[in-house]
DRENGUSE-614487 format. One record per residue: x, y, z of N, C-alpha, C in turn; residue in one letter. Coordinates in steps of 0.05 Angstrom, whole numbers, plus 32768, in hexadecimal, padded with zeros to 4 digits. Layout:
N
XYZXYZXYZa/...
***
This chain:
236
7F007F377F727F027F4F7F627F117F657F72x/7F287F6E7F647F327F797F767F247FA17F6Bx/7F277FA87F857F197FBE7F8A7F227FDE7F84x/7F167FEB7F777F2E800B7F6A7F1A80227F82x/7F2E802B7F8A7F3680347F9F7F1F80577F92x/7F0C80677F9C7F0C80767F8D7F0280967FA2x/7F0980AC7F9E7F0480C17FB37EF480DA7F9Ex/7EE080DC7FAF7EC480F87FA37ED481117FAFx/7ED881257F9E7EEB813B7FA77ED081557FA0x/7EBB81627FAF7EA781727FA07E9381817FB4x/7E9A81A17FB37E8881AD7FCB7E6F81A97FD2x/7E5F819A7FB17E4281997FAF7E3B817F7FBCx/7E2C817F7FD57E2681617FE17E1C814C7FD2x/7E0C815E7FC17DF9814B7FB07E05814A7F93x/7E1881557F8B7E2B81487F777E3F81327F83x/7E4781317F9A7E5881207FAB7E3D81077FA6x/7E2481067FAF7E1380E97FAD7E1080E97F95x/7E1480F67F817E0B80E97F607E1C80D47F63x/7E3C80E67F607E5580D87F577E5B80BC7F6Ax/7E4980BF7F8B7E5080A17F937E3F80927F95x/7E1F80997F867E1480907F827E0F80757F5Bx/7E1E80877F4D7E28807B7F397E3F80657F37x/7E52806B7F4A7E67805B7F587E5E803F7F62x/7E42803F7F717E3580297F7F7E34801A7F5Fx/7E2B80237F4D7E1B800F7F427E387FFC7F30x/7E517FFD7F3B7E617FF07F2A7E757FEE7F41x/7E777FD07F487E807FC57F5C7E9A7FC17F58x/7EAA7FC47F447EC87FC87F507ED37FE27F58x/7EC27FFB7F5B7ECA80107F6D7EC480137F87x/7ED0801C7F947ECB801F7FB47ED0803B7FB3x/7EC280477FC27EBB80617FCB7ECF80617FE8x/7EDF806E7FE77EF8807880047EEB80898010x/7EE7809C80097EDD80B5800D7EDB80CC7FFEx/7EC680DE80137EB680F17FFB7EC081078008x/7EC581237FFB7ED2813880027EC581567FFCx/7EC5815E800C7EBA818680017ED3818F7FF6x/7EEA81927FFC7EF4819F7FED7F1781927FE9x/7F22819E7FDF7F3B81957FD97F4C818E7FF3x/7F4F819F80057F64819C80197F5E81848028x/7F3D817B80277F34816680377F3E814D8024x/7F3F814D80127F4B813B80017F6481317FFBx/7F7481447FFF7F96814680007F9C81358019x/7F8A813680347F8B812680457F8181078039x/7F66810080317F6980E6802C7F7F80D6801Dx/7F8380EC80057F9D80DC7FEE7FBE80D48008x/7FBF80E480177FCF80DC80297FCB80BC803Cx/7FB580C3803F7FA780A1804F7FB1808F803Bx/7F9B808780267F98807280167F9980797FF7x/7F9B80667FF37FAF80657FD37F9380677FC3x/7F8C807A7FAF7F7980827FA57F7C807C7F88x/7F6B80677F7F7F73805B7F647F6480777F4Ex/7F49807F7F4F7F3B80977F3F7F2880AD7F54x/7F3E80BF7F4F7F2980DC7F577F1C80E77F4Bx/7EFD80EB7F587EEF80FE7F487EEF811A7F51x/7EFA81217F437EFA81477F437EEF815D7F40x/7EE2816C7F4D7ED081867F477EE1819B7F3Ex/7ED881A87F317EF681C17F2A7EEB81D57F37x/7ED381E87F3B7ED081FC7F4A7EC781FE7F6Ax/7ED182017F797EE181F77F8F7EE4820A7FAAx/7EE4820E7FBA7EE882297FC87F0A821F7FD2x/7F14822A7FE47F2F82267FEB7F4782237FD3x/7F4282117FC97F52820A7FB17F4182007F94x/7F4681FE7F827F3C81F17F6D7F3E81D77F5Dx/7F3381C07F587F3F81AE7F4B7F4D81AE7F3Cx/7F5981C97F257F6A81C77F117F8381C67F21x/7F7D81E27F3F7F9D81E77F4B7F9F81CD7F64x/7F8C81BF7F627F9581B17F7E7FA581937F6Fx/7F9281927F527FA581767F487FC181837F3Cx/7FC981937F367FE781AD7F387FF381A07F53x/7FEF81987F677FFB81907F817FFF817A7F87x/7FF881617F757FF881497F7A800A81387F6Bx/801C812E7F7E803C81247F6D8033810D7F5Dx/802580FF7F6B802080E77F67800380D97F61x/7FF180EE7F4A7FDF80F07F487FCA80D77F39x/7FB480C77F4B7FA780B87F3D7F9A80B87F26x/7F9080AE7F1A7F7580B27F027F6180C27F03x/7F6880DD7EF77F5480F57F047F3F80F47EECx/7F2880F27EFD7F0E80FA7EE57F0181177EEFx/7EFA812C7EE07EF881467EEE7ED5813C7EE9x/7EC881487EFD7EAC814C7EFE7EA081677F04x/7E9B817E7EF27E9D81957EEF7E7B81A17EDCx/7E7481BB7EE77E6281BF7ED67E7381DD7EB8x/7E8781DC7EC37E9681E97EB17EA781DF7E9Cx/7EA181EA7E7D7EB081D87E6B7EC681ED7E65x/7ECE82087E697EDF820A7E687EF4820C7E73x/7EF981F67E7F7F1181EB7E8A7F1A81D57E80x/7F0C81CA7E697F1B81AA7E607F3481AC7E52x/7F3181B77E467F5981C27E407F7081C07E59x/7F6481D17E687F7981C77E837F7C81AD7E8Ex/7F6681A47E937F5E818B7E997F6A81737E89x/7F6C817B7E757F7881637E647F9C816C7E66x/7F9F817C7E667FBE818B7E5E7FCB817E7E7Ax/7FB4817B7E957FC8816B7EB17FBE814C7EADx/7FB8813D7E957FBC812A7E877F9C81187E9Bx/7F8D81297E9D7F7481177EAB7F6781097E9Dx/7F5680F87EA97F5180DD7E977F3880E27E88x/7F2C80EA7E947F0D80FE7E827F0381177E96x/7EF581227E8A7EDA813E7E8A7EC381357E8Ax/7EB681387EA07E9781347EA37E94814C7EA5x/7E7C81557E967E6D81697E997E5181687EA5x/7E5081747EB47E3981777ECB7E21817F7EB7x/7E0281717EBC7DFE81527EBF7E0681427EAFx/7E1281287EC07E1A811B7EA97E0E80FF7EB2x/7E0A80EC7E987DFA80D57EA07E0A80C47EABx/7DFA80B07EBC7E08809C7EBF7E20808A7EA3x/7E15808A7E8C7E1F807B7E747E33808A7E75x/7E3880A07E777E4580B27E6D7E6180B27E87x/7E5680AA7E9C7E6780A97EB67E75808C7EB0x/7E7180737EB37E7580617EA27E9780627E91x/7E8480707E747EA2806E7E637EBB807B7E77x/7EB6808E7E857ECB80AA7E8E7EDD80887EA2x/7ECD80817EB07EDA80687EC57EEB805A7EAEx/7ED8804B7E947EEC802E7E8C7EFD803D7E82x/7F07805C7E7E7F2480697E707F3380697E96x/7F2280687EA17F3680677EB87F3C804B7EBEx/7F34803E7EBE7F38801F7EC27F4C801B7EAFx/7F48801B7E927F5D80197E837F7180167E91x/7F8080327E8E7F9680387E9B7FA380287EB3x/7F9080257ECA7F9980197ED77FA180017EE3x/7F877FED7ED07F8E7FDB7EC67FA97FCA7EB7x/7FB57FE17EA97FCD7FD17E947FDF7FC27EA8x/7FE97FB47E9080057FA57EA3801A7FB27EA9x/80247FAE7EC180387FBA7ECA804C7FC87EBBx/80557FB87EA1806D7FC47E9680627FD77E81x/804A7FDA7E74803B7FED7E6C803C80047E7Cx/803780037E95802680157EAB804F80277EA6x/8065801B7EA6807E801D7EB68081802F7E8Fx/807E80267E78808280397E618079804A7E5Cx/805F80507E718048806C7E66805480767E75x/806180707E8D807380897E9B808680977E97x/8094807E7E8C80AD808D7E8080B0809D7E62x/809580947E5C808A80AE7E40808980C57E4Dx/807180CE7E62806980DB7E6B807E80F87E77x/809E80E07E8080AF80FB7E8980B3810A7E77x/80BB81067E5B80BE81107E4B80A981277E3Bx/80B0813C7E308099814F7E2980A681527E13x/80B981467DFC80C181477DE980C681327DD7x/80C681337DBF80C681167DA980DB81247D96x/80F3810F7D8B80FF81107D7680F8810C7D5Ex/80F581197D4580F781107D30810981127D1Ax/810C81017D04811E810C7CF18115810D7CDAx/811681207CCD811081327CB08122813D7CA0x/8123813A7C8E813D81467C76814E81487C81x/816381307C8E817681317C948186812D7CAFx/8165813A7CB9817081507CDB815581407CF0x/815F814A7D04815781367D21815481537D2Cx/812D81527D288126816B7D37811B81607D52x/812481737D69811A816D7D8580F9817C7D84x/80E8816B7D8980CA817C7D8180BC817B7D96x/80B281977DB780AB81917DC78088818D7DC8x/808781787DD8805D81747DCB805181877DCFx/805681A47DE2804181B87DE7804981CB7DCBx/805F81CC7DBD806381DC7DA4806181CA7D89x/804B81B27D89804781A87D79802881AA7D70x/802081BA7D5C800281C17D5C7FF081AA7D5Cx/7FF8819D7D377FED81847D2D7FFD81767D1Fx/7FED81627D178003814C7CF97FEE81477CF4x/7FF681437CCC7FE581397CBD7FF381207CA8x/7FE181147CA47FEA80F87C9C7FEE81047C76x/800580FB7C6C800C81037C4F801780EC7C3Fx/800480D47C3E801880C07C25802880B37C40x/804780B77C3C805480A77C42806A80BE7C58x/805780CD7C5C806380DB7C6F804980E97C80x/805580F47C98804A80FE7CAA805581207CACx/803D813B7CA6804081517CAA803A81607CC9x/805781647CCF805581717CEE805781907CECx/804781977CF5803B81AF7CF8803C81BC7D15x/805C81D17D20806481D47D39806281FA7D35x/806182057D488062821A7D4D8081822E7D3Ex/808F821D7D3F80A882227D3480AC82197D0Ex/80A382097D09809F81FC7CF0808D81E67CE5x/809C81E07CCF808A81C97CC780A281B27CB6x/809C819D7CC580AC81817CBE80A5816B7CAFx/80A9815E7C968097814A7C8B80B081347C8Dx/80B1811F7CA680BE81047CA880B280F27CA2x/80C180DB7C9A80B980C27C8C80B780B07CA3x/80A080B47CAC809580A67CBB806F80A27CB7x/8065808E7CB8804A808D7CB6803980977CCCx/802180A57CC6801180A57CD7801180A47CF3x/800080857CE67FFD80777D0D801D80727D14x/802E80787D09804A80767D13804F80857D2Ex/804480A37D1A805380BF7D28803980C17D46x/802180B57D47800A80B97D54801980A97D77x/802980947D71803180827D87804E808E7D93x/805280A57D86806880BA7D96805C80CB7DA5x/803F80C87DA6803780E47DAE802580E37DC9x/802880E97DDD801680E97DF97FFC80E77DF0x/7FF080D37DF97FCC80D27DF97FC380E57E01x/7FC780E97E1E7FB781007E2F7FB481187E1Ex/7FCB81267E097FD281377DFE7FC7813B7DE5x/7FC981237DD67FC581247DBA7FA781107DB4x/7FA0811E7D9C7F8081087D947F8581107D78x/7F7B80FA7D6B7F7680F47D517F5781057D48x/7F55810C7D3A7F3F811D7D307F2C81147D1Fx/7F40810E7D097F3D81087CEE7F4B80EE7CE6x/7F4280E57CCF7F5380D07CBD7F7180D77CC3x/7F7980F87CB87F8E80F87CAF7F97810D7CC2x/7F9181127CE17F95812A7CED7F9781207D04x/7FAE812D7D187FB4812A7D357FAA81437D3Ex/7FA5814D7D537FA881697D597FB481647D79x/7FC081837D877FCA817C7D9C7FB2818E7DB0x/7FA2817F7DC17F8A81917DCD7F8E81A67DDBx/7FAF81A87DE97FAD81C77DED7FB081DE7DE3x/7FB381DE7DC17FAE81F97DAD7F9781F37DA5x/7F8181DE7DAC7F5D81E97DA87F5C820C7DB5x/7F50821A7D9D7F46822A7DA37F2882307DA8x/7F2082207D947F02821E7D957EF7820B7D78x/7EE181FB7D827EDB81EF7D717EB981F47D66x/7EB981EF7D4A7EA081FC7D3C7E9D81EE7D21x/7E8281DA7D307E7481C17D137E8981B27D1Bx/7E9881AC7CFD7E9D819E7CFE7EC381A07CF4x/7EC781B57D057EE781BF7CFA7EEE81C67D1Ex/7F0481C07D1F7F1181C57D377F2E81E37D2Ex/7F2E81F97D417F38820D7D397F4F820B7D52x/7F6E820E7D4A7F7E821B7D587F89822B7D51x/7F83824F7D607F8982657D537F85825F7D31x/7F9C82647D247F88826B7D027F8282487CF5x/7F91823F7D027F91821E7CF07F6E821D7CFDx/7F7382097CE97F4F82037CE57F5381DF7CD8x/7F4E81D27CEC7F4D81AD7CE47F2C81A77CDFx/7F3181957CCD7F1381887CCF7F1581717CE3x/7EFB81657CF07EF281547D017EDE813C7CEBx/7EEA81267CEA7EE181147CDF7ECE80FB7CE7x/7EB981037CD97E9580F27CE27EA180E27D01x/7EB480CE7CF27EBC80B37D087ECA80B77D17x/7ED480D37D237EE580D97D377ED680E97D52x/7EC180F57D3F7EB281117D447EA681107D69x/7E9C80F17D687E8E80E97D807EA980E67D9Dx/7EBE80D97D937ED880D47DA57EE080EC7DAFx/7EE480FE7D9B7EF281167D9F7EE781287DB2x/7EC8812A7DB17EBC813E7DBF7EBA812E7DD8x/7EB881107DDF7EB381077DFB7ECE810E7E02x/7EE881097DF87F0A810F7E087F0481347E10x/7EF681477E067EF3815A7E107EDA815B7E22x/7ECC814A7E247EBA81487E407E9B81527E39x/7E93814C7E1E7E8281507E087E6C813A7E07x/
***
């Protein structure tokens, strides 16, 4: 079995033994090393090739949000934080989940197999999510015209029949394209499905309440069978 490489980044000693104490109980991680704070860490990622970091965000010296801001070449970050308002950021530097402090072992678990995922795929997979990834923009075409649409000025899309309603800061586009069409243009890290018939993009969450998710005045509903996904990708 080959072995994923994994580094505790967290001023709290005894948040450092939860997280490598949960680690023990699932034998394809190896524990590298455990860290107080970021700068001590910037040293290990230099040593050894670090398949998933776990990240504290409040921090003295530096912070998890600004220290993963410094890392070119950044592994599978799972943040481990007792603060939830930071998961917006957190997700926006494309991290793999939000633990929120306490969090159960089950719950530590899923956050790993979304990191495994990833690192797992096959090579030429691993070589197309990158070359998605340079990009921060998607083409579409609508009545005629080939609009350049960038993903941070893209609010939501809603599924319409035999078209797809894009919904951008600048306008609104209805292309003949389906659904799950328009959903596989769009960055994971970035974008989640909500609803049946709804994408949203998580960094115009403004706040969410029951069972409607709000960015500034738009107001989406959150659908029974999504309801549970949605809130764990924000660290829920």
């Amino acid at each position: 079995m080959q072995k994923i490489n994994c580094l505790i980044v967290d001023d709290e000693p005894i948040a450092r033994e939860i997280v490598k104490t949960y680690c023990g109980h699932l034998p394809v991680l190896q524990v590298v090393a455990s860290c107080g704070n970021a700068l001590e860490a910037k040293t290990i990622l230099q040593q050894y090739k670090i398949d998933i970091l776990f990240l504290d965000i409040n921090m003295p010296l530096l912070d998890g949000i600004a220290f993963l801001k410094t890392l070119r070449n950044q592994p599978e970050v799972i943040f481990t934080t007792a603060y939830k308002e930071y998961a917006i950021d957190a997700f926006d530097l494309a991290a793999c989940d939000y633990l929120l402090k306490p969090f159960s072992l089950e719950r530590f678990i899923i956050a790993v197999d979304k990191a495994l995922e990833k690192i797992q795929k096959p090579t030429h997979l691993m070589y197309e999510v990158a070359e998605t990834k340079t990009d921060d923009y998607t083409f579409i075409k609508a009545e005629g015209k080939i609009y350049k649409v960038p993903f941070n000025d893209l609010i939501y899309a809603e599924a319409q029949g035999n078209y797809t309603k894009v919904v951008t800061n600048q306008y609104i586009i209805l292309p003949t394209i389906t659904f799950s069409g328009f959903e596989e243009l769009l960055p994971k890290s970035q974008f989640i499905r909500v609803h049946r018939s709804f994408i949203i993009n998580k960094v115009k969450i403004t706040h969410i309440e029951g069972n409607r998710v709000f960015m500034d005045t738009t107001e989406i509903p959150i659908g029974n069978n999504y309801r549970d996904t949605f809130l764990r990708e924000l660290g829920f």
